[in-house]
Backbone as CSV, one residue per row, in Angstrom:
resi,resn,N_x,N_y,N_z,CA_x,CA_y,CA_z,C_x,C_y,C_z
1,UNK,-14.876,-28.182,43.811,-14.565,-27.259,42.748,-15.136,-25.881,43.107
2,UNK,-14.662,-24.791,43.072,-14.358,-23.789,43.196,-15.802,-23.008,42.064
3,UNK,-16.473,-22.512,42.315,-17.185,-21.474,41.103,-16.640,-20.068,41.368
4,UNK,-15.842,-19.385,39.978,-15.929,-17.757,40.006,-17.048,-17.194,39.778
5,UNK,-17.071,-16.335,40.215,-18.023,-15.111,39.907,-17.360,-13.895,39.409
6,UNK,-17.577,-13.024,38.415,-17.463,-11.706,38.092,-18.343,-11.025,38.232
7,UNK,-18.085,-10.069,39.174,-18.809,-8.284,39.412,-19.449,-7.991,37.805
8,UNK,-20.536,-8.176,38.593,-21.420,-7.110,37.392,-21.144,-6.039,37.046
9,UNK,-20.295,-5.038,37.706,-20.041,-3.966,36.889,-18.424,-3.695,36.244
10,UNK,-17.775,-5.301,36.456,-16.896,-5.784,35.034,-17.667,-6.148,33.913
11,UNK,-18.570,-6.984,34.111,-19.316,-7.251,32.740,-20.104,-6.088,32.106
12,UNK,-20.401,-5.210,32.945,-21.165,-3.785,32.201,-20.088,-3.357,31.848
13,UNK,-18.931,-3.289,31.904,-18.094,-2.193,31.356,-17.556,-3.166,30.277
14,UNK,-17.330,-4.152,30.378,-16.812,-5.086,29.414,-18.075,-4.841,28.438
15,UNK,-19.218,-4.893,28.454,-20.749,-4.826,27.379,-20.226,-3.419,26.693
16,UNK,-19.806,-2.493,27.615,-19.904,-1.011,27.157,-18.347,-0.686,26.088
17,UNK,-17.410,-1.552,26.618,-16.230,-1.075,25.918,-16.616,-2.130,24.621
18,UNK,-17.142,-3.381,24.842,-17.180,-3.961,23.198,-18.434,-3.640,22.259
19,UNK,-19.259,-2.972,23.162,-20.405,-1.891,22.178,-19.550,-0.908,21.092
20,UNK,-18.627,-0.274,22.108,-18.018,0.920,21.773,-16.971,0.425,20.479
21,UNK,-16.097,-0.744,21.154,-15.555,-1.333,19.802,-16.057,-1.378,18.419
22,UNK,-16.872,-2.374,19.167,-17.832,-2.575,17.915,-18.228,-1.847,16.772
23,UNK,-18.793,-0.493,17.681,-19.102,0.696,16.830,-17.930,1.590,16.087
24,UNK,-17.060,1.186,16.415,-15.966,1.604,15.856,-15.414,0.929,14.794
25,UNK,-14.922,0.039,15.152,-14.688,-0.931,13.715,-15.940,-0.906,12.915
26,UNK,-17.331,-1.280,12.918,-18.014,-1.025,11.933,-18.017,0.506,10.976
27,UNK,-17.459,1.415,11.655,-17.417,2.617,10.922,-16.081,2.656,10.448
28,UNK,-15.117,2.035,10.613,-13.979,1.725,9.608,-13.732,0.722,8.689
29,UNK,-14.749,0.057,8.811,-15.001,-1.270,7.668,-15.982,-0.712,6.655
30,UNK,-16.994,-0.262,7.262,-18.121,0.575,6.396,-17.695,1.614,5.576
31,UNK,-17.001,2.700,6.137,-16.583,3.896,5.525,-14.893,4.436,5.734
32,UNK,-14.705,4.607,6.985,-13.585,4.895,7.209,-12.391,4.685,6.625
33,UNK,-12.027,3.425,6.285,-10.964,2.577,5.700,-11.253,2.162,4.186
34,UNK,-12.421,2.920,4.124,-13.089,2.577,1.970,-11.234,2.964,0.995
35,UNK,-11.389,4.207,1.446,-9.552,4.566,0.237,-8.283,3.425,0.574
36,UNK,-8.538,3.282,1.910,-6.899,2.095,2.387,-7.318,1.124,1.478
37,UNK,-8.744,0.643,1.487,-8.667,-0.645,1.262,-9.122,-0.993,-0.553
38,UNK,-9.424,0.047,-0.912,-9.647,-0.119,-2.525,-8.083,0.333,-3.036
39,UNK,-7.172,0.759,-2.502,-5.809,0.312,-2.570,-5.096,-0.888,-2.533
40,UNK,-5.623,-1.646,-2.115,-5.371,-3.258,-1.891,-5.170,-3.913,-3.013
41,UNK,-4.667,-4.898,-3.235,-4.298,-5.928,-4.296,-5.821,-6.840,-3.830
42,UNK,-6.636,-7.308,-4.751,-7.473,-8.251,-4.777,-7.518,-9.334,-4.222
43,UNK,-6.344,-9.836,-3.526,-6.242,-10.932,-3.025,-6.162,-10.725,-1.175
44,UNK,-5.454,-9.593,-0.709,-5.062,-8.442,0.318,-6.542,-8.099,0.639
45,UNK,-7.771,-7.784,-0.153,-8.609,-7.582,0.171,-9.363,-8.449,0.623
46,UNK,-9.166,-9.779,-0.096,-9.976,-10.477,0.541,-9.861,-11.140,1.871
47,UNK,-8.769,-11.283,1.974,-7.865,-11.323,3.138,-8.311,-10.422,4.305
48,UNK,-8.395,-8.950,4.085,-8.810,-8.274,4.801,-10.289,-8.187,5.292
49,UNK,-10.917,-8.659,4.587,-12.407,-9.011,4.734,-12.759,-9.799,5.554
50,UNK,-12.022,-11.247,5.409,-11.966,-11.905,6.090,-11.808,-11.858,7.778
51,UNK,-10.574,-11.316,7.900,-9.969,-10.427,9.237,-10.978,-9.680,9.455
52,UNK,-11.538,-8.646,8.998,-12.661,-8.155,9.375,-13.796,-8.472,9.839
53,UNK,-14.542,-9.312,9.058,-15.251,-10.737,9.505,-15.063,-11.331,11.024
54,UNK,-13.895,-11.573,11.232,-13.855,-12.097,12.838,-13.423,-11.256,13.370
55,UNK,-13.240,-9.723,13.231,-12.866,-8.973,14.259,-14.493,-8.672,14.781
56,UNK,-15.451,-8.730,13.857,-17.005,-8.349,13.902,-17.808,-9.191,14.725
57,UNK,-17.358,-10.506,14.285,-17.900,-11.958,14.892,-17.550,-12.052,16.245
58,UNK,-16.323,-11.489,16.646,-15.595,-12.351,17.650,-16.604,-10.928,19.084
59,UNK,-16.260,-9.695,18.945,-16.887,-8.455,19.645,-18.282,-8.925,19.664
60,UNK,-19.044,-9.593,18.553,-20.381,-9.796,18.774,-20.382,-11.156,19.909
61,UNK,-19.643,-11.940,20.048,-19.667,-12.954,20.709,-19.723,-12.155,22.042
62,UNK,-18.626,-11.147,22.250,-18.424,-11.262,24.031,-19.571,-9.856,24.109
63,UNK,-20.225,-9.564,23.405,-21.300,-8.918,23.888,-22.372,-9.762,24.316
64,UNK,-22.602,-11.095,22.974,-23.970,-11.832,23.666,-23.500,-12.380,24.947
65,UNK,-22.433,-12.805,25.314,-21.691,-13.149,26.484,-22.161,-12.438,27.738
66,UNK,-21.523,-11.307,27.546,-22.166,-10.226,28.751,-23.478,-10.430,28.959
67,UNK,-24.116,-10.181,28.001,-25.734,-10.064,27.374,-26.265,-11.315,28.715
68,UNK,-25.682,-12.301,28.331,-26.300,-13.165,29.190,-26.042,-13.470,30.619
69,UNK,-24.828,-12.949,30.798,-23.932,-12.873,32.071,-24.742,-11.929,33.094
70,UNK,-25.518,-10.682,32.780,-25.862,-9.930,33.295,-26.625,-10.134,34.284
């Protein structure tokens, strides 16, 4: 069986672009997107929360990923 390896400086840039994500969507969940989303139907919101939720979860995953890959 075969082991890959990935270049460390795919996984630094992969750490750096889902930092950067990261920081981005948290400032459109936090503030950015406050008017879109108090427009929402109550049910749409929660919905969206949700989605939000694993867009947050999932970026935190492939950072601890990297994190440890390094």
């Amino acid at each position: 069986m075969h082991d890959a390896t990935i270049h460390p400086r795919l996984i630094n840039q992969l750490y750096t672009e889902a930092m950067l994500l990261a920081d981005e969507a948290r400032g459109y969940f936090d503030e950015g997107g406050r008017a879109e989303r108090e427009a929402l139907e109550p049910m749409v919101r929660v919905a969206f929360s949700c989605e939000s939720l694993k867009v947050t979860t999932r970026l935190m995953h492939v950072i601890a990923w990297c994190k440890r890959s390094r």
